[in-house]
C-alpha positions in Angstrom: -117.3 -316.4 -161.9 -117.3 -314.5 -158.2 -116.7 -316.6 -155.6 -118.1 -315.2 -152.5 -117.0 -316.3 -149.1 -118.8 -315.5 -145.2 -116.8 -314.4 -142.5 -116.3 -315.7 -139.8 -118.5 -313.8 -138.1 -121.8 -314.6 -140.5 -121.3 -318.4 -140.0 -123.4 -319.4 -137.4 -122.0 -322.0 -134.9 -123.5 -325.4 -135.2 -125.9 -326.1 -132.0 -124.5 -327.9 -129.2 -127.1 -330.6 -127.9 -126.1 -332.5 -124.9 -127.9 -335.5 -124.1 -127.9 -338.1 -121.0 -128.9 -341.5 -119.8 -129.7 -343.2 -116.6 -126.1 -345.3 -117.5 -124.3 -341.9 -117.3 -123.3 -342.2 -121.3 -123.2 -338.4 -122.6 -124.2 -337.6 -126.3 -122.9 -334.4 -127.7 -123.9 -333.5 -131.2 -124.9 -337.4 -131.7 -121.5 -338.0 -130.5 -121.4 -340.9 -127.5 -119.1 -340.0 -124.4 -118.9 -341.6 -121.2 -118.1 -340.0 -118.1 -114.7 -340.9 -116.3 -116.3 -341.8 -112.9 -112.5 -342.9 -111.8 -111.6 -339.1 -112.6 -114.7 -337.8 -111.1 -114.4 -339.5 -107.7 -110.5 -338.5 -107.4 -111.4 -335.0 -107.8 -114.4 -335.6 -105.1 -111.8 -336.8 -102.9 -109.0 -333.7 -102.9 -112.0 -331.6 -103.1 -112.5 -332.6 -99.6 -109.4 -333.1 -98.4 -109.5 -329.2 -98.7 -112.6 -328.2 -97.8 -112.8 -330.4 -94.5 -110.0 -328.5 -92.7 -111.5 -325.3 -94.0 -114.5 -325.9 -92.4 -112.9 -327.3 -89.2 -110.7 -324.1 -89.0 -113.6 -321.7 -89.5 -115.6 -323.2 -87.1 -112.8 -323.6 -84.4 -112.3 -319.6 -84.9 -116.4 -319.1 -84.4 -116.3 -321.2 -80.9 -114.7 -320.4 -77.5 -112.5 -321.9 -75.4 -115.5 -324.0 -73.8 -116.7 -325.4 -76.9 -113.9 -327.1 -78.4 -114.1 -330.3 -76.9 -115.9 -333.1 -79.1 -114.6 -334.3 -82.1 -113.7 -330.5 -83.2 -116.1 -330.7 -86.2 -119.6 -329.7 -84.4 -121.3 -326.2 -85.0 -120.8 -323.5 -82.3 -123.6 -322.4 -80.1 -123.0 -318.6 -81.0 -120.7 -316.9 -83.6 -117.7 -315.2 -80.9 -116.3 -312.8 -83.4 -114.5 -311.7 -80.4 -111.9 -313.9 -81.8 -111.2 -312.0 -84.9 -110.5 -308.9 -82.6 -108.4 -310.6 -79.9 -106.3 -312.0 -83.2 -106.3 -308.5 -84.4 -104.6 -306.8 -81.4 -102.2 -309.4 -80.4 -100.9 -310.0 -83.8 -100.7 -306.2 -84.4 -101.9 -307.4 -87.6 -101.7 -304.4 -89.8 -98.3 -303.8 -89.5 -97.4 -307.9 -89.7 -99.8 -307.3 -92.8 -97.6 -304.8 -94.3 -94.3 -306.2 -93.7 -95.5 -309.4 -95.6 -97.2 -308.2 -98.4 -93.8 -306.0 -98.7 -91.6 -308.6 -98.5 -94.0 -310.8 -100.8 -94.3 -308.6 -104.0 -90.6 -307.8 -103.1 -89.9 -311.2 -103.8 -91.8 -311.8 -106.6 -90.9 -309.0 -108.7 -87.2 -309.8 -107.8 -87.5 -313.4 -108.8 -89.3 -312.7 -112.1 -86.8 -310.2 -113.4 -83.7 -311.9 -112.1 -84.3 -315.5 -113.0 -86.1 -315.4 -116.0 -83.2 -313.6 -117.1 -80.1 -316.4 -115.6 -82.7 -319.0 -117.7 -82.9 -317.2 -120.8 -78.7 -316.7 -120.7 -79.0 -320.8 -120.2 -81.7 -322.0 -123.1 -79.7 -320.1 -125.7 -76.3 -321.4 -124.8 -77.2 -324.7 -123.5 -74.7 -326.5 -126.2 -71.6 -325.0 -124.6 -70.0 -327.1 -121.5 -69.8 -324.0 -119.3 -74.2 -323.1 -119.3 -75.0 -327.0 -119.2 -73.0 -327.4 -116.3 -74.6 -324.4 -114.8 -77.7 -325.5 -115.6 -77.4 -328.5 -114.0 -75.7 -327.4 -111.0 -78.7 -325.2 -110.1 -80.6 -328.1 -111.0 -78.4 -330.0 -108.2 -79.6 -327.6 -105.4 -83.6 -328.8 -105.7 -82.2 -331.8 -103.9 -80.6 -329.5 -100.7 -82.8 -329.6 -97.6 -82.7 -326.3 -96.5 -81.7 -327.5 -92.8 -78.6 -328.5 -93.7 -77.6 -325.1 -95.3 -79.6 -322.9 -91.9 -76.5 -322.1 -90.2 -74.5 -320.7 -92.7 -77.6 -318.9 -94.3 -78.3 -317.1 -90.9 -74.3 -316.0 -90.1 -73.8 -314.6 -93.1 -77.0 -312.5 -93.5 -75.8 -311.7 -90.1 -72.5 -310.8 -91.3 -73.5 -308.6 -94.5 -76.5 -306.9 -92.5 -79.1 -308.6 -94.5 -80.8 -309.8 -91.6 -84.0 -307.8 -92.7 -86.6 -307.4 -95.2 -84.4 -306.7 -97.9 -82.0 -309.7 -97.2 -85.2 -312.3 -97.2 -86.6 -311.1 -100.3 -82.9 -311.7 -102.1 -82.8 -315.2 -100.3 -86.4 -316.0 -101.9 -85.1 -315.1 -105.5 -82.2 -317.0 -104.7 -83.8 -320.0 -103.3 -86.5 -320.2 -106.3 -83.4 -320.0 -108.4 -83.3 -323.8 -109.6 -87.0 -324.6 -109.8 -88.1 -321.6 -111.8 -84.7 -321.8 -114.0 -86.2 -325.4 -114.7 -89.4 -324.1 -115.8 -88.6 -321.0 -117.6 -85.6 -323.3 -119.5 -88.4 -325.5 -120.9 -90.3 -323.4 -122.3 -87.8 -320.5 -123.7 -86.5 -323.7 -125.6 -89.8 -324.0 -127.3 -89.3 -320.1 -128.9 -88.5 -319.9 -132.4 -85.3 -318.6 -132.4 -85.8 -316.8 -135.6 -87.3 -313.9 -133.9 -84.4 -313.2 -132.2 -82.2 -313.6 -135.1 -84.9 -311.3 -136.9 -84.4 -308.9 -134.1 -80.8 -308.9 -134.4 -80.7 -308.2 -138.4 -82.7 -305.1 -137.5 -79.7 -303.7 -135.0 -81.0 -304.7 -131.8 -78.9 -305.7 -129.1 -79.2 -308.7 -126.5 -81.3 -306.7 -123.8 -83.6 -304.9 -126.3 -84.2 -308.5 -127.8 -85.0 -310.2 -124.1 -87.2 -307.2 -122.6 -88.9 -306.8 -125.8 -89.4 -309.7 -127.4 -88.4 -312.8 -124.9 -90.1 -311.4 -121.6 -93.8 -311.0 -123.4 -93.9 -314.1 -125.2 -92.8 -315.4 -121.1 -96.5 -314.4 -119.7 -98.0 -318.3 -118.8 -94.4 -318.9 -117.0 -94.1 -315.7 -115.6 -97.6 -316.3 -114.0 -97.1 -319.7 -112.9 -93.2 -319.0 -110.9 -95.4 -315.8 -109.6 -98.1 -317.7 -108.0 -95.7 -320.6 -106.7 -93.3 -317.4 -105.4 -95.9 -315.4 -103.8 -97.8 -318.7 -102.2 -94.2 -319.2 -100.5 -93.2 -316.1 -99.5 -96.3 -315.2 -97.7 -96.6 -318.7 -95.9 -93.3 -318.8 -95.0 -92.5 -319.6 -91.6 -88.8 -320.8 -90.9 -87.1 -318.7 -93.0 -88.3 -315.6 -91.7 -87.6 -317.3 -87.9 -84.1 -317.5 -88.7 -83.5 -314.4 -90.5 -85.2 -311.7 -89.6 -83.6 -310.0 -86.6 -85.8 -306.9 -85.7 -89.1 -307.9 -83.7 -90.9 -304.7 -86.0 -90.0 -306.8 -89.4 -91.9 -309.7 -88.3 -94.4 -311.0 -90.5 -97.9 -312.8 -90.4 -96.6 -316.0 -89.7 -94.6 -315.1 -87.1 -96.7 -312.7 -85.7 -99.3 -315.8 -85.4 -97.3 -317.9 -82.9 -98.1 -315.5 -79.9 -100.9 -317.5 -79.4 -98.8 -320.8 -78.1 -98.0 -320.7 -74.7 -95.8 -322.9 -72.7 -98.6 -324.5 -70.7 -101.9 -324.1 -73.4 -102.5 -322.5 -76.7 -105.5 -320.2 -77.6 -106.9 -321.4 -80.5 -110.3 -320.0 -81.3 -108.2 -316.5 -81.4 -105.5 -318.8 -83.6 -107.5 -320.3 -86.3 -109.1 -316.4 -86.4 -105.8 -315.1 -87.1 -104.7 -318.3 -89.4 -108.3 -317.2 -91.6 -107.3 -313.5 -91.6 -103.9 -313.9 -92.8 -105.1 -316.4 -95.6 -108.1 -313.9 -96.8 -105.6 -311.2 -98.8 -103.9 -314.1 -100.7 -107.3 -315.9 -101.2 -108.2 -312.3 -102.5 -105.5 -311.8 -104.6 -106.2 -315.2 -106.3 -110.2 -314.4 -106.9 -109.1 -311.3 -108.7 -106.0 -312.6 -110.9 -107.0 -316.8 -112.0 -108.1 -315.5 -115.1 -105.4 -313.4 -115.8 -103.5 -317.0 -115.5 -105.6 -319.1 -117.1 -105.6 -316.9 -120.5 -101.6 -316.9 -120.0 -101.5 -320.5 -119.2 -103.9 -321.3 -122.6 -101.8 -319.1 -124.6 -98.5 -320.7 -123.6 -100.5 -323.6 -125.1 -102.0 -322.5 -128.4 -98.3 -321.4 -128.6 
């Protein structure tokens, strides 16, 4: 007797049928749901806890000087781009633009090769005394205020000539150091070591087995310590301020404090700048979320 069986791709999906009441109770497939109105109106709320000071700051960099009295939040009379190109020119914003988007990927490519690597040395020897106490020294550090560490930080970046790009982007990999070593510790834990030990019976060594087998299953991680890395290095403000020693090196964020004076503070020309320097990383985001979301589900079907 022949037993014949469809693939997958002759079954045809059952029909979804979605179906409402005025008491907001959902019926999916004859299925009854209800609709978390708690949930609903929490997201409402950050949802405008965001978009109100986007609109404020738009509309403050559309206005001049004359019409930012009131409460702030009225429309302007006439769009003054001549904002955008004060903010342009005084911030010399290309080059600003180019020495943070430098110092940026800089430090995430850094941080992604170097402490993916400390946290996969950890997970795999976390049973011996020596990597647990490392682990939870770096750990320890989350808890530092960067204040109180400042002064030494700035002497000796001073002292070793790393007061420049090259010395910031090694202070962000080293300052990410315990957060991301947290994350990435989690989840290496949760990879089957029998691939490695697979990989080992074959003849490879320990950095064949990380590059080619550890790093690509690290994707979802890799994506979330990148966005948290480049979100901080390109908003950065005091870190930069205390390092960076060559006016040329300075970046957006620095660049952007021209505009307070000691007696009064442009800011129609600020809030332009402030929307300019958020527009490559808003960018950047647009074109790479679903890159992270298909990492982020695969770390979960995982």
């Amino acid at each position: 007797m022949a037993i014949t069986i469809d693939s997958p791709a002759t079954v045809e999906p059952a029909s979804l049928r979605i179906e409402r009441d005025p008491r907001g109770v959902r019926r999916i497939n004859g299925n009854r749901t209800r609709i978390n109105w708690w949930a609903t109106a929490l997201i409402a709320v950050c949802a405008i806890t965001v978009l109100v000071p986007l609109y404020f700051a738009v509309i403050t960099a559309l206005k001049t000087p004359d019409q930012l009295g009131g409460t702030g939040f009225e429309l302007p009379t006439g769009f003054h781009w001549q904002n955008f190109v004060d903010a342009w020119t005084l911030t010399r914003f290309p080059q600003a633009l180019l020495n943070t988007a430098l110092i940026t990927v800089g430090a995430v490519v850094l941080t992604l090769l170097t402490n993916s690597l400390v946290a996969y040395a950890i997970a795999r020897n976390l049973h011996k005394p020596f990597f647990k106490g490392v682990y939870f020294y770096l750990l320890s550090a989350i808890f530092i205020p960067f204040p109180i560490i400042m002064l030494p930080v700035v002497k000796e970046t001073a002292l070793f000539g790393l007061d420049n790009q090259v010395g910031l982007i090694l202070l962000y990999a080293v300052f990410g150091l315990s957060l991301n070593v947290f994350i990435y510790v989690a989840f290496i834990k949760s990879i089957p070591i029998e691939l490695e030990e697979a990989a080992y019976t074959d003849g490879a060594t320990t950095w064949r087995v990380y590059w080619q087998i550890i790093f690509p299953l690290l994707t979802p991680m890799n994506a979330t310590v990148g966005i948290l890395t480049c979100v901080w290095a390109w908003n950065d403000f005091i870190l930069p301020l205390v390092v960076l020693s060559d006016p040329a090196a300075r970046t957006l964020q620095l660049s952007q404090f021209v505009f307070q004076g000691q007696f009064n503070t442009n800011y129609s020309a600020a809030f332009a700048s402030y929307l300019m320097a958020m527009a490559p990383l808003l960018i950047v985001y647009i074109f790479a979320q679903r890159w992270v979301i298909s990492g982020v589900m695969r770390g979960s079907i995982k």
